[in-house]
N, C-alpha and C positions, 0 to 999 in steps of 0.2 A: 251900489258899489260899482265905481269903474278905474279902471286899468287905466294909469297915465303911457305918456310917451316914455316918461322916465324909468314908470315900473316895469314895461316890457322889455327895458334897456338891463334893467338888474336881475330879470327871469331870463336873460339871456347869457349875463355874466356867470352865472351859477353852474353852466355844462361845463366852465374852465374848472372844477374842482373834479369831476368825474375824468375829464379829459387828462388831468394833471398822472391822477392815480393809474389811468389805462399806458400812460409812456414810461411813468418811474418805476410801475413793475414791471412792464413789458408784458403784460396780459395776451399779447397776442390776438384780444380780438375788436380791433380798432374799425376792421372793416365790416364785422357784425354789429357796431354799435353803432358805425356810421349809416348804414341801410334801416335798421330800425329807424333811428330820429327819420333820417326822412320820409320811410313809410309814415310814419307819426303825421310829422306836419302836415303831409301831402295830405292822408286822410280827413284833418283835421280843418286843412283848409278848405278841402272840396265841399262838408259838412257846411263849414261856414256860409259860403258861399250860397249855399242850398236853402239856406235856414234864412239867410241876409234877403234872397231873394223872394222867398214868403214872405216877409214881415212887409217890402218894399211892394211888393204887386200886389197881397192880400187878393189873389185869385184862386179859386175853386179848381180851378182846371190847373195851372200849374201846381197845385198839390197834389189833383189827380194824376198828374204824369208824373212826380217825383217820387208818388204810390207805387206806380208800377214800375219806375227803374229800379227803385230800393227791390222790390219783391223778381223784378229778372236777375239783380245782381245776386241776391241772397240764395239763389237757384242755382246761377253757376257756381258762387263759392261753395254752398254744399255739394255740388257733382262734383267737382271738384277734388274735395277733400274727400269725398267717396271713392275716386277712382272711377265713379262710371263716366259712360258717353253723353256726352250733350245733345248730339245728332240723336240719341235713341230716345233720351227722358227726361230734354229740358220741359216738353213742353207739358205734362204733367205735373213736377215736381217745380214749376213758374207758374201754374194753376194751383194746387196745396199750398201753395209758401203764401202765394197772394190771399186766396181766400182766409186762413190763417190768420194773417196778418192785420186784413181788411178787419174781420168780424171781432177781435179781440182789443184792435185800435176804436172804432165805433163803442164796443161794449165799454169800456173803460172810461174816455172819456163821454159817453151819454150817461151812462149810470153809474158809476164811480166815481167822477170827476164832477158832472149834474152840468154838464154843461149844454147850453142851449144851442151853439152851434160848434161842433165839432173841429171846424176847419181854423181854430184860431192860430196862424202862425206861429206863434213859441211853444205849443203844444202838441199841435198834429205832428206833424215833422218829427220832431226830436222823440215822439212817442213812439211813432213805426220805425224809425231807423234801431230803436234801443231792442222792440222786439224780434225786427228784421236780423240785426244781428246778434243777436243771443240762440235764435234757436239755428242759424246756420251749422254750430258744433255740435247740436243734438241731432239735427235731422242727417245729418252725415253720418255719424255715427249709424243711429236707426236702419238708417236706408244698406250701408256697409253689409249691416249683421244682414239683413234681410236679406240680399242680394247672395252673400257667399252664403248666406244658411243652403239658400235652393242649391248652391254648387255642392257642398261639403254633405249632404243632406239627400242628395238626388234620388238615393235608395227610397226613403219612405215619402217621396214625393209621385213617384213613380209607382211603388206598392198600392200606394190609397186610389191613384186611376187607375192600374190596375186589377182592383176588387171591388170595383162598380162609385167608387167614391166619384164627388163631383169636382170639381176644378177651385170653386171655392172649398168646399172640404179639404182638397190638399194643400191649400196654404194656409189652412188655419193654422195650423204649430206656428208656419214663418211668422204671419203677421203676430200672432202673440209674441215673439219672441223680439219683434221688431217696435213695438208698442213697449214692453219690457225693457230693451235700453234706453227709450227715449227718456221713463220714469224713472229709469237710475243713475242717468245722464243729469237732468236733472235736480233728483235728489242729492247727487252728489257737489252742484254747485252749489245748490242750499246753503249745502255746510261750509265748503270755502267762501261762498261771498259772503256771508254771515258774520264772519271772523274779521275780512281781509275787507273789502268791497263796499261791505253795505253802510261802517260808519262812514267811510267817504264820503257816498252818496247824502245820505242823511243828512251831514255836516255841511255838504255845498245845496240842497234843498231849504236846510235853515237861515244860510248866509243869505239865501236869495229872497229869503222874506216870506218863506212859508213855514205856517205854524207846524211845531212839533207833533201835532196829533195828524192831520198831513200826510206830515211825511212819513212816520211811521206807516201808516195803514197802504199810499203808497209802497212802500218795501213791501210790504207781506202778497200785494196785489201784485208785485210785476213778479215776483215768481211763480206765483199760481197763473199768469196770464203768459210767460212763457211755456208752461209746460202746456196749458192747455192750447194754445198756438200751435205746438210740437204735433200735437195727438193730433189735434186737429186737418193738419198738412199733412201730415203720415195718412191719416185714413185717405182721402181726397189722391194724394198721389198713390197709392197702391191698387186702387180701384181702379184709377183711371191708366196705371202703368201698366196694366194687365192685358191693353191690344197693342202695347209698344214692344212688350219685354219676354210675351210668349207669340209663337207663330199660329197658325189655324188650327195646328196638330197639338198642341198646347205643351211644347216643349219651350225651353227657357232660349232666348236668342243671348248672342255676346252682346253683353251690359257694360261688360269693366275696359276700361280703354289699359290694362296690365293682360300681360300673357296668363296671370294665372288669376284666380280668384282675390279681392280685396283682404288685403290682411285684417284678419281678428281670429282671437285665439280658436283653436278646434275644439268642440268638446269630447269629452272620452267618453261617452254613452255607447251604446250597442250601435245609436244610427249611424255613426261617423266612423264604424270599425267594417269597410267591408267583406265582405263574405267570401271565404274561399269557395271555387267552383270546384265542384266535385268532378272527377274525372270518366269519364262514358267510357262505357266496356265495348271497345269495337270485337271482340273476339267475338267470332260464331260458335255456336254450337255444333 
């Protein structure tokens, strides 16, 4: 299958009917819809370009460097969208993404895929860019709760050091909890791209001349292979973010580049209600 001169001449006429309907109602958002398309293309063309350059150098090494830009970029966009510092946890959370990434791209295509060299241009590439960005929304998310948990939460993080617990002992609630949205992160696109998403995929996998049987087990692999990506980067960064993100004294340092804590909702538990201080009897006797 390929795309004439002509047919990219007719997939371009085709934004004159959206364009049409954005001026005759007056929708008001012409300048929303104009930054989209060109996020769109822009992204789409740099991909291209990325991909066009694989296939034409068919070198190792520029895969390996367009390994590691995908996995810096996928870093910053989830800081990002977390609200934290870069300065404080890019370089953890560009260690998790990468390794993530690395070991889930390898595992799939060596043993999923059965392929005898990994690095085949129309595969490697478009393989780690699909997981590099899928779990950017999850690890943000993950990382958000994790980070405001220790703010909203400071009582029983503080409690458990002080009643002899150890440093990891008190972030075990965090990291569960932080492991917890990745899996319901997740889970919940499951179900949207399921619906929405997945015949897409599937239908441009078959056009492309791969068998149904394929592409199916394809889908069911790259969910299982994002979320275990997620987990995976999540563990790696929290480990390693733990001589960035507490000081000697093992108090939490300013993480969120916001004055106050990353937005996610509070929970109403006993931890998150604190304590009124009782008042001291200065009267003497």
């Amino acid at each position: 299958m390929k795309i004439t001169a002509l047919g990219f001449l007719f997939a371009l006429v085709l934004t004159v009917f959206p364009l049409y309907i954005i001026f005759h109602f007056r929708l008001n958002v012409m300048r929303r819809f104009s930054l989209s398309m060109v996020r769109m293309i822009i992204s789409v063309a740099v991909m291209a370009v990325v991909i066009w350059g694989a296939v034409i150098l068919k070198s190792i090494v520029y895969d390996i460097v367009m390994l590691l830009l995908l996995s810096a970029t996928s870093a910053l966009l989830t800081l990002n969208r977390a609200r934290l510092k870069v300065s404080r946890l890019f370089i953890p959370v560009s260690v998790g993404t990468l390794a993530g990434i690395t070991v889930l791209a390898f595992y799939g295509l060596f043993l999923v895929m059965g392929l005898h060299n990994p690095f085949v241009p129309h595969l490697f590439l478009p393989f780690v860019g699909i997981i590099a960005g899928e779990i950017v929304g999850v690890n943000s998310k993950a990382l958000q709760t994790y980070y405001s948990g220790l703010l909203h939460h400071a009582q029983l993080y503080n409690y458990i050091l002080g009643n002899g617990g150890t440093h990891r002992e008190a972030l075990d609630y965090f990291m569960r909890r932080c492991m917890q949205s990745s899996v319901v992160m997740v889970g919940k696109g499951m179900s949207r791209l399921v619906l929405l998403t997945s015949p897409v995929l599937l239908l441009a996998m078959v056009m492309s001349g791969t068998d149904i049987f394929t592409a199916a087990v394809f889908q069911i692999f790259f969910f299982i292979a994002v979320l275990s990506a997620s987990l995976l980067s999540l563990l790696i960064v929290l480990y390693l973010g733990r001589r960035y993100s507490f000081d000697r004294y093992e108090r939490l340092r300013p993480v969120s580049t916001t004055s106050s804590s990353p937005s996610v909702p509070h929970d109403t538990d006993s931890v998150s209600q604190p304590q009124a201080a009782e008042p001291e009897n200065h009267l003497s006797e």
